[in-house]
N, C-alpha and C positions, 0 to 999 in steps of 0.2 A: 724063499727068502723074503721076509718084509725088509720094511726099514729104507727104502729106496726110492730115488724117482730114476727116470731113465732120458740117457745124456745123449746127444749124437754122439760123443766119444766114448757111449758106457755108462752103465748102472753108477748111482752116486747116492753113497750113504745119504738120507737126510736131513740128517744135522746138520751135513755141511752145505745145505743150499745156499746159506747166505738170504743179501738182502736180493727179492727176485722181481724183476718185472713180468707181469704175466698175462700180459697181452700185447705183443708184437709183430711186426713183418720185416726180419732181417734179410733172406734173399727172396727175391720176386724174379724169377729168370724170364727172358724174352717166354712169349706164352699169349693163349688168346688174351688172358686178361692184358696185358701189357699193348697189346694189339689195338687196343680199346681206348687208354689209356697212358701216353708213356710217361708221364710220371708214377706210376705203378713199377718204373722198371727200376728196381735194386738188384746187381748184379757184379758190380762193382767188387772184387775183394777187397782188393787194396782200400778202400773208400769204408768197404762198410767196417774192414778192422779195425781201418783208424778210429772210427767215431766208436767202435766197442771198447777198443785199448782207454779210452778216453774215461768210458763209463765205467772201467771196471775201477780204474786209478781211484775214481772218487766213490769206490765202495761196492757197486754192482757188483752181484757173481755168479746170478742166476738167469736167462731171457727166455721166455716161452715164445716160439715162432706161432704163428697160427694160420702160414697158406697149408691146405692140403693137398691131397693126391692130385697128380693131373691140372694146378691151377699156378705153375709158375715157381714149385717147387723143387730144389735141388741140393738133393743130401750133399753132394763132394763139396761142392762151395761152404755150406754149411758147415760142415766138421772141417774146412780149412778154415775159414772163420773164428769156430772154438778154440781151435789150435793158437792160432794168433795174437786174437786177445784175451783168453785166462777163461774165460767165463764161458760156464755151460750152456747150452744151447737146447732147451727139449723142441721138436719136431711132432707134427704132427700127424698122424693118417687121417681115413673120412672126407668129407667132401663140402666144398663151400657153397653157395649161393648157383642157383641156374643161371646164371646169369652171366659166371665167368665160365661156362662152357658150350661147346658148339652144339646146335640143336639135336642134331644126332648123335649126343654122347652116348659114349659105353655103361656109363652110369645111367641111363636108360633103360639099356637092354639086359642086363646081369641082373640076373635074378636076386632074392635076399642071400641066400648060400652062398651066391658066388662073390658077393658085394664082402659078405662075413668073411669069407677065405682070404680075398685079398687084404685085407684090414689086421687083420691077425696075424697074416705072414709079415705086412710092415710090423707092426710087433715084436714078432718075438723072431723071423728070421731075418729081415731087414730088406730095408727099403729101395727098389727098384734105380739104378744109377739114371733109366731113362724114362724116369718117373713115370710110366705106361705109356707114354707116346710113341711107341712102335710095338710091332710083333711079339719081337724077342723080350723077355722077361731077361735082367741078369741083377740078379739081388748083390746088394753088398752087404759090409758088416753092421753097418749103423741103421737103428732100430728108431722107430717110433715110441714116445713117451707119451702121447696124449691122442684124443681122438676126437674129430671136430664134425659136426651139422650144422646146416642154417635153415632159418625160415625166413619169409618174406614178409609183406604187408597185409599177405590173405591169409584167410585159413587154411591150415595143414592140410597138405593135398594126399591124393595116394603114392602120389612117389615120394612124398619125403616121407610119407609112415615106413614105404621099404626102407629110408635111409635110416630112419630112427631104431625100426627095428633089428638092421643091420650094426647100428654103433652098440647099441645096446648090449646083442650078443656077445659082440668083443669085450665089449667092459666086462660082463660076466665071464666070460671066457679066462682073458688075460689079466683080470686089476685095472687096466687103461681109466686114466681120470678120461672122462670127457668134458671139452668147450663145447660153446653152442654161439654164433650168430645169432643175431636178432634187427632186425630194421628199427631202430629208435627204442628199443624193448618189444614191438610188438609181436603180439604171439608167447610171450615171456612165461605168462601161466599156462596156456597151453602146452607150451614145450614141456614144463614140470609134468601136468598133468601126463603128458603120454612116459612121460618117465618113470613115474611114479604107479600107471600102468603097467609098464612092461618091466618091471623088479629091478631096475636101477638104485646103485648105491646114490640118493639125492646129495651126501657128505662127500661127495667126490663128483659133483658138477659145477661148473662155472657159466654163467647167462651172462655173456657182453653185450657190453652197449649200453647199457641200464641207464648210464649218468643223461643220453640223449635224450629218456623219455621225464619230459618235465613235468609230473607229477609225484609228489612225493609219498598219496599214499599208495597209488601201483607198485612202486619201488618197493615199499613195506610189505606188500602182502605177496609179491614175490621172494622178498627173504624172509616172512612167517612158513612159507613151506619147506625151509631148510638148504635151501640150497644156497652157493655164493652167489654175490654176483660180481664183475668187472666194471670198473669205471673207469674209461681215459679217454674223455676228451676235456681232459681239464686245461689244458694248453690252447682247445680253440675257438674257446667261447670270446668272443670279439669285444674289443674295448667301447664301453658303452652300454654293454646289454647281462643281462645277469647270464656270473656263469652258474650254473644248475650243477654243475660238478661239485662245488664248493656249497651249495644251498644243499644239495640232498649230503652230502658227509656230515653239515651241521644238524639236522635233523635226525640222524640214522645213525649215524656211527654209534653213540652212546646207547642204543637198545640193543646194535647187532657189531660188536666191535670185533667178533670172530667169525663175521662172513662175508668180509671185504676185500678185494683186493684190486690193485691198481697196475694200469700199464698204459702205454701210450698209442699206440694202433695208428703209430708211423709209415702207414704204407707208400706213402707218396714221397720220392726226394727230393721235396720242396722242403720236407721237415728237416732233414738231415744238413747240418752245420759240414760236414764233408763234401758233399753235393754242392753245398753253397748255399744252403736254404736255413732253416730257423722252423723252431725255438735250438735244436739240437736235444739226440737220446738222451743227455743229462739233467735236463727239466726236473724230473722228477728228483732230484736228488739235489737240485739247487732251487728254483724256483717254488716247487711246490711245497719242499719243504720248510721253506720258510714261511709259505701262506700260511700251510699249516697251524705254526704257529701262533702266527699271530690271529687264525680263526679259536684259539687254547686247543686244538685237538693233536698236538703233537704229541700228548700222554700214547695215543695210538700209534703211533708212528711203526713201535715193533709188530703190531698185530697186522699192519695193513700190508709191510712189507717181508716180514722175516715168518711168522706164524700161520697165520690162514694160508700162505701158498705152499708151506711144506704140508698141512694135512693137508691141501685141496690138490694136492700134485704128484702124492704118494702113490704109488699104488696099494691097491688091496688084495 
């Protein structure tokens, strides 16, 4: 079957995505990373529905999560989440940054096959209830829609070629869109390059972070090679200093108006208006949309939010 992205509650015609944020961190459960960090800790249901019921009211109906395996991720809360407040949820498999895991991970030791097995089972049988933190494996119903890697500040090491080669398979295997990490953009082109290596659909990957790296023609020559990129940190560029989220959409949008797309990369609940914190998940849809405007680029407004994420979130 085409024609779909995949929901923690279930496959969803594409059409009906709606308008979609596509860069977010809805739960973050107690976990190393959280350990590290406790404003990392979203766990909260009650807290985080409220602040989705909020978002969908004013139009949202789409959110892409982006913790993956093993980093504070948890399906049940999740699909109770969806349930809650209206709006679909995709989840991700693959694996985030070293850095939110403990030196002797299993992502270490697991070969590429075995890395692909597990990735593909989030997939297409579904995703671990105790997200591999123990022994026992006991799969649920709710499935992964997307598949995520990072790189860091260095060159691409050998274990993240296993991980890239690992995601990759899946995407070939399954359709899976995949994300990608990036430290401020860096590594951006490389990342493409091994993608484009190892026979990746480049129309079904998304490079975040992009908007951090403050050069406008690196931004460019990463989306000449076709892929999208994420921008969201438009909410915290600081009063007084240019924000560069709003400098690179005025330069850019108008050459690549169908390879953009926006989300807020909320992981902390300092952001969250239910938490107690600011700007709130709504930003996007009140504040920036008016920037928008008044920078004239709200002609884009459907492309950034309604179009580029339904082909960049389809499967194939």
């Amino acid at each position: 079957m085409k024609g779909f992205f995949r929901a923690v509650l279930g496959d969803v015609n594409i059409k009906d995505m709606g308008l979609c944020y596509a860069h977010e961190h809805l739960v973050i459960e107690e976990s190393y990373p959280t350990s590290g960090n406790e404003l990392f800790l979203l766990n909260d249901v009650d807290k985080i529905s409220k602040e989705l019921k909020e978002t969908f009211q004013q139009g949202c109906r789409t959110m892409v999560d982006t913790m993956p395996a093993n980093a504070g991720r948890n399906v049940l809360k999740m699909a109770e989440v969806s349930r809650n407040s209206g709006i679909d949820i995709i989840i991700p498999t693959g694996l985030h940054s070293e850095m939110y895991y403990v030196p002797n991970h299993w992502r270490y030791h697991y070969s590429e096959d075995e890395l692909t097995q597990l990735f593909i089972d989030d997939v297409e049988v579904g995703i671990d209830i105790g997200d591999y933190g123990g022994p026992i494996v006991k799969r649920c119903e709710h499935k992964a829609g997307m598949i995520k890697l990072a790189t860091g500040n260095d060159p691409i090491s050998k274990h993240q070629e296993k991980i890239f080669r690992s995601v990759v398979n899946t995407h070939l295997e399954t359709g899976v869109p995949i994300l990608t990490h990036t430290n401020s953009g860096k590594q951006a082109l490389e990342q493409v390059e091994m993608f484009d290596k190892l026979g990746a659909d480049l129309g079904h990957i998304v490079i975040s972070h992009m908007d951090k790296c403050k050069d406008v023609d690196y931004n460019r020559a990463v989306l000449e090679t076709g892929v999208y990129v994420d921008y969201d940190s438009a909410f915290r560029w600081k009063e007084g200093e240019e924000n560069w989220t709003y400098k690179l959409l005025t330069n850019l949008l108008a050459d690549f108006p169908d390879q953009i797309v926006m989300g807020m990369d909320a992981a902390k609940n300092v952001y969250w208006r239910s938490y107690g914190g600011k700007p709130g998940l709504d930003f996007l849809l009140t504040t920036f949309k008016d920037d928008l405007k008044k920078m004239g680029l709200d002609q884009y407004y459907q492309q950034i939010f309604f179009d580029n994420p339904q082909k960049l979130y389809e499967f194939i």
